[in-house]
TORPA-4810 file (N, C-alpha, C, O; in nm, 3 decimals):
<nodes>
NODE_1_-2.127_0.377_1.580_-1.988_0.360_1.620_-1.937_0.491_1.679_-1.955_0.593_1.613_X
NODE_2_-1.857_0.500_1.829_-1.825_0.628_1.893_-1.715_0.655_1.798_-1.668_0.569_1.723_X
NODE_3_-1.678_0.774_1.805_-1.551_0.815_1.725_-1.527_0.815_1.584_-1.426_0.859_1.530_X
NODE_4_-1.622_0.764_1.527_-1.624_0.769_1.396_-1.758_0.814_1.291_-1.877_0.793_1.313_X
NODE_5_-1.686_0.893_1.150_-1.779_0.936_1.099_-1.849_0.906_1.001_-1.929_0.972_0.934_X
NODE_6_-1.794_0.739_0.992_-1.899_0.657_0.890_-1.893_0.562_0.970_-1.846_0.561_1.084_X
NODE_7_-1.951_0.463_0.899_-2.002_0.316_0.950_-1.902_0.186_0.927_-1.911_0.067_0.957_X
NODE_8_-1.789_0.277_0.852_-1.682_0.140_0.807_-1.640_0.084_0.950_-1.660_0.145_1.055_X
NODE_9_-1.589_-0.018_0.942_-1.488_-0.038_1.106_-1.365_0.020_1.096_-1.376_0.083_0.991_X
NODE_10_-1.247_0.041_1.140_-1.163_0.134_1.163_-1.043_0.003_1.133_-1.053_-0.085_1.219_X
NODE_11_-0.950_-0.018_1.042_-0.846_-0.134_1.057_-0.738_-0.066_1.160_-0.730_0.057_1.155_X
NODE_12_-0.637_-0.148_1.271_-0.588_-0.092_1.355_-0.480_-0.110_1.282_-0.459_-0.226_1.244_X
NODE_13_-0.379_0.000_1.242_-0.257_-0.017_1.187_-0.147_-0.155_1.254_-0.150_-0.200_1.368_X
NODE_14_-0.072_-0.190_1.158_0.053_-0.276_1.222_0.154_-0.239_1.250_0.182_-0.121_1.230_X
NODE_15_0.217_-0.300_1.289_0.310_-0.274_1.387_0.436_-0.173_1.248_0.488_-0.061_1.243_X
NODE_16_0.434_-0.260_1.188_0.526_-0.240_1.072_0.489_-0.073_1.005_0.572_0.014_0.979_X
NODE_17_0.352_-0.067_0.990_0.317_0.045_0.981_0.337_0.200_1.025_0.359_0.309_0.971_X
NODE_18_0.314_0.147_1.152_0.376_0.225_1.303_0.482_0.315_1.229_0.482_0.424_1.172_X
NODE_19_0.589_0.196_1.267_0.739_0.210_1.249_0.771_0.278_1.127_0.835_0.383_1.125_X
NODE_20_0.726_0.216_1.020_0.718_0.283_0.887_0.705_0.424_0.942_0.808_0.483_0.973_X
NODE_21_0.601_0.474_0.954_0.566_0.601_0.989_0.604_0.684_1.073_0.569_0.801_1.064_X
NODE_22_0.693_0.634_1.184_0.783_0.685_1.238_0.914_0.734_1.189_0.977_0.817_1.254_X
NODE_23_0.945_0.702_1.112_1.040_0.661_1.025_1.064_0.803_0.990_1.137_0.894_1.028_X
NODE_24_0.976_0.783_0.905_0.930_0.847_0.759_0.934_1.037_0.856_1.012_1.128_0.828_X
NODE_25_0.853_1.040_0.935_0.844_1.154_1.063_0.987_1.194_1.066_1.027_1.269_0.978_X
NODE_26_1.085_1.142_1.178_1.171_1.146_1.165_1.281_1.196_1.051_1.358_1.289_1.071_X
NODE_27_1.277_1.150_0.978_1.339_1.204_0.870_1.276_1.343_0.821_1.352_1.435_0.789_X
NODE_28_1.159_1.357_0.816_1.094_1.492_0.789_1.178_1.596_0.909_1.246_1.697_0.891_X
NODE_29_1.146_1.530_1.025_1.190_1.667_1.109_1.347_1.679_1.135_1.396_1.778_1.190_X
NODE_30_1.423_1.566_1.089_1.570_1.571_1.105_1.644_1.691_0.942_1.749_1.744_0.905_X
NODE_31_1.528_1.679_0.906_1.582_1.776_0.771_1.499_1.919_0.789_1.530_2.012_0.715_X
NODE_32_1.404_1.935_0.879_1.389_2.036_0.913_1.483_2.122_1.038_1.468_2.240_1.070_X
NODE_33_1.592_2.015_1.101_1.645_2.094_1.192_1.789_2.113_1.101_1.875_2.193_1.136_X
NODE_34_1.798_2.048_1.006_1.882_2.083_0.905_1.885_2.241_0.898_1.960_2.319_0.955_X
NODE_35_1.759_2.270_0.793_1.724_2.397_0.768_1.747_2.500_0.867_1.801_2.609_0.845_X
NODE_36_1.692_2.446_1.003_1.723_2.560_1.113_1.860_2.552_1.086_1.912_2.633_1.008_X
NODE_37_1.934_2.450_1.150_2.082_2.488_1.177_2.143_2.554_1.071_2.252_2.598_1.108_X
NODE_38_2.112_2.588_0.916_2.132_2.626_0.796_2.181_2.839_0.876_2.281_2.911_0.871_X
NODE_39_2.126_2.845_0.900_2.106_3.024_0.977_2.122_3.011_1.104_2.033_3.052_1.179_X
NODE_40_2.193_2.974_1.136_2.242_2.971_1.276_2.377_2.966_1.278_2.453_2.944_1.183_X
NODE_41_2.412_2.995_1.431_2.625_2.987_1.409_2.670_2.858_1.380_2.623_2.744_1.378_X
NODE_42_2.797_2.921_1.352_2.914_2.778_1.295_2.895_2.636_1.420_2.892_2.514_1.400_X
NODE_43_2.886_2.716_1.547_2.860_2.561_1.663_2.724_2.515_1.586_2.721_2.393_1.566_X
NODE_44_2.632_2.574_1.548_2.505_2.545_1.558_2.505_2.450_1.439_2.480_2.333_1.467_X
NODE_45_2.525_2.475_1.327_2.603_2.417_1.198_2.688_2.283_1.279_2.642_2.172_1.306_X
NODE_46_2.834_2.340_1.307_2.900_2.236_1.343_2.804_2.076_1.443_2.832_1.957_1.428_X
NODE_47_2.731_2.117_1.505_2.689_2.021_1.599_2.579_1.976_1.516_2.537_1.872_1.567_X
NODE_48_2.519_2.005_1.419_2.411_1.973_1.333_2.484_1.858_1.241_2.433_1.747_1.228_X
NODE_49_2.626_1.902_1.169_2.656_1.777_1.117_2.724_1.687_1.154_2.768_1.606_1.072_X
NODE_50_2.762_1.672_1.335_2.777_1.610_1.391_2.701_1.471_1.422_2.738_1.353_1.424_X
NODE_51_2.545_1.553_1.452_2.434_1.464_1.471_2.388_1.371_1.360_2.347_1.256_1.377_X
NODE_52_2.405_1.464_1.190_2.386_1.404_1.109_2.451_1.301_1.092_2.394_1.194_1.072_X
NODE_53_2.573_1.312_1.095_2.679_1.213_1.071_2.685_1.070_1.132_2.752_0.976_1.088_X
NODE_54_2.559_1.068_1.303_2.492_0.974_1.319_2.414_0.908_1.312_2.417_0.786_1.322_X
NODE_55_2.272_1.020_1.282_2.219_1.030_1.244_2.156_0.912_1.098_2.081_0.814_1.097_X
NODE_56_2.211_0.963_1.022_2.198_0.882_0.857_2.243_0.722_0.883_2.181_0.635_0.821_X
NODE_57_2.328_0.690_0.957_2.368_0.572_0.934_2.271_0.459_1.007_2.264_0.340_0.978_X
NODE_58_2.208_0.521_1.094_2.120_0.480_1.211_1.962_0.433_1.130_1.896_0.328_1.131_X
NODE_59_1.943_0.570_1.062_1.832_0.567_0.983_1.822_0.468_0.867_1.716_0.414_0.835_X
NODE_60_1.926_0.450_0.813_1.953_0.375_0.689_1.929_0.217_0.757_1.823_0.165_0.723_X
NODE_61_2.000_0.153_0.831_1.999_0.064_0.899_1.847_0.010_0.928_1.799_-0.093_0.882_X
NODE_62_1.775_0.114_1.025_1.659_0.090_1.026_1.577_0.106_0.978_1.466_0.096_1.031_X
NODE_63_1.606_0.153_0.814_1.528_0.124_0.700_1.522_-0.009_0.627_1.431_-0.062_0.565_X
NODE_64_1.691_-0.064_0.663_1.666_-0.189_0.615_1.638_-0.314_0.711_1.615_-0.434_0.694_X
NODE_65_1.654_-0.224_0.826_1.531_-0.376_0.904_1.406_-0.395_0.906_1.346_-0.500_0.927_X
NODE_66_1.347_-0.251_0.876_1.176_-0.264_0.884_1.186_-0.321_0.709_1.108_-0.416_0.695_X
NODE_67_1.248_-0.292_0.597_1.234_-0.357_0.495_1.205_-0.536_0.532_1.105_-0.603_0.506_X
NODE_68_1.303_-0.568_0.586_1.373_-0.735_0.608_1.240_-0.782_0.698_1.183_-0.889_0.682_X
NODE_69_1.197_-0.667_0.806_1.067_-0.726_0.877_0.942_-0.708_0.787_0.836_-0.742_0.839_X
NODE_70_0.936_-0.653_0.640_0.782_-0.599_0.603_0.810_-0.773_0.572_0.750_-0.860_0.634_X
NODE_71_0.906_-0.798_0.473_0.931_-0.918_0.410_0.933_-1.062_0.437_0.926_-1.152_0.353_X
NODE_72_0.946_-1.077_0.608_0.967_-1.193_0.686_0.810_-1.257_0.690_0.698_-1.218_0.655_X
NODE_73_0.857_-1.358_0.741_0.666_-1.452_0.797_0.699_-1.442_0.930_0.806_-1.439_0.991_X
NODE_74_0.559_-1.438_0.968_0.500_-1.391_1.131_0.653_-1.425_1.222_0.714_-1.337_1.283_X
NODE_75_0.701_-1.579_1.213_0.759_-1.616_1.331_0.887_-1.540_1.321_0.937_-1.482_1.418_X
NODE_76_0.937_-1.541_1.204_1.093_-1.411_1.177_1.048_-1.307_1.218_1.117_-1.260_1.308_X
NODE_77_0.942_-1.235_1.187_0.924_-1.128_1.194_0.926_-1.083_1.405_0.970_-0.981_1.459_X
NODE_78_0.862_-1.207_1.469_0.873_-1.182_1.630_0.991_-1.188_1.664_1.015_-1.136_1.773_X
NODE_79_1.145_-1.269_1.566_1.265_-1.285_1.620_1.293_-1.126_1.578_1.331_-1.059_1.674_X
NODE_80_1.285_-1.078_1.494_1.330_-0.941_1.419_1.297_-0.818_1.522_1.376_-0.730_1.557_X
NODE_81_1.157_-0.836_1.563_1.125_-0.755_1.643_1.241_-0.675_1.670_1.297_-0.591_1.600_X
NODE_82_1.278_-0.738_1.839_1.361_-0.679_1.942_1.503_-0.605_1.856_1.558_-0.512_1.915_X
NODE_83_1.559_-0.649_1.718_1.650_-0.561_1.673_1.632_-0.477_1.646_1.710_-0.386_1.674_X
NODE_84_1.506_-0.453_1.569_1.426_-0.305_1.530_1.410_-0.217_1.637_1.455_-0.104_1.618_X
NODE_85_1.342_-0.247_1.774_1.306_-0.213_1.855_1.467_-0.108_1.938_1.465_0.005_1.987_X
NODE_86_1.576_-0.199_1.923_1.719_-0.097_1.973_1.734_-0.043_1.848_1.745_0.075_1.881_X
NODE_87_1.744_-0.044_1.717_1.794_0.042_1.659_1.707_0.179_1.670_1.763_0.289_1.666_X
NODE_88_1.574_0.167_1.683_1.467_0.275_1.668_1.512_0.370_1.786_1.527_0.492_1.782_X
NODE_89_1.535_0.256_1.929_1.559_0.325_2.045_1.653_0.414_2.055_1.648_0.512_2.129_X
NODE_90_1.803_0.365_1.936_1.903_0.468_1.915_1.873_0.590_1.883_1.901_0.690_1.948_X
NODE_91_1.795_0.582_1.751_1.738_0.731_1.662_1.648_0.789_1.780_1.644_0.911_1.765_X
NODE_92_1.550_0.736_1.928_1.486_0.845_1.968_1.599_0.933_2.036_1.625_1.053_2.028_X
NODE_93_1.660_0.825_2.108_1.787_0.902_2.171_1.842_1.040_2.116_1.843_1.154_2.162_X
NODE_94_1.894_0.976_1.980_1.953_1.063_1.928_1.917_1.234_1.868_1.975_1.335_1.826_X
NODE_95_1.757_1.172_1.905_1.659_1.296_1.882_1.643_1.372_1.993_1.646_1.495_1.988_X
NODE_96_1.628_1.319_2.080_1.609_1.402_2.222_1.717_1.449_2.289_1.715_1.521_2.389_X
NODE_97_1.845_1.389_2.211_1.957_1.466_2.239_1.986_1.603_2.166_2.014_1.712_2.215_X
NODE_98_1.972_1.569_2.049_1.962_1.670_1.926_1.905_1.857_1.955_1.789_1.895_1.971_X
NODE_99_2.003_1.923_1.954_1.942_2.096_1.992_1.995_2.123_1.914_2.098_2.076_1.866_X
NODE_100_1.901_2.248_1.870_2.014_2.366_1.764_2.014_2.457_1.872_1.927_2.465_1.958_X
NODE_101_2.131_2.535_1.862_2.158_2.601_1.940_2.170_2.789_1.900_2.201_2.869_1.988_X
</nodes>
């Protein structure tokens, strides 16, 4: 098998997984720009709990849709999709907007 260093087959994560793990990322590095903005000026601070303040509510939300999607059967889970899919799209936004300054 190319690419691999035993003989098992490789399971391809799900979708749910993905997301999970995106998630989970996210939140790691949104509390690491915490920390930065922690030593930085009052804008830098100020605009940090700005972001947060969108931040959390966004995240929470799309914690409880990937919950509602781990939980659904296949055919809910394809209607569920596309809501997951804009809320996630909010949080990248909101990441690539996101500077400490």
């Amino acid at each position: 098998m190319r690419g691999s260093s035993s003989g098992a087959p490789r399971r391809r994560r799900s979708v749910y997984e993905r997301m999970r793990a995106m998630l989970r990322d996210w939140d790691a590095l949104f509390a690491e720009m915490g920390a930065q903005a922690s030593g930085r000026t009052t804008r830098a601070r100020v605009r940090y709990a700005r972001t947060a303040a969108r931040f959390r509510p966004r995240w929470q939300r799309a914690e409880r849709e990937l919950d509602e999607l781990g939980r659904a059967a296949i055919g809910e889970r394809q209607r569920r999709s596309p809501e997951l899919e804009r809320t996630l799209a909010e949080l990248r936004e909101l990441f690539s907007n996101a500077r400490i300054e």
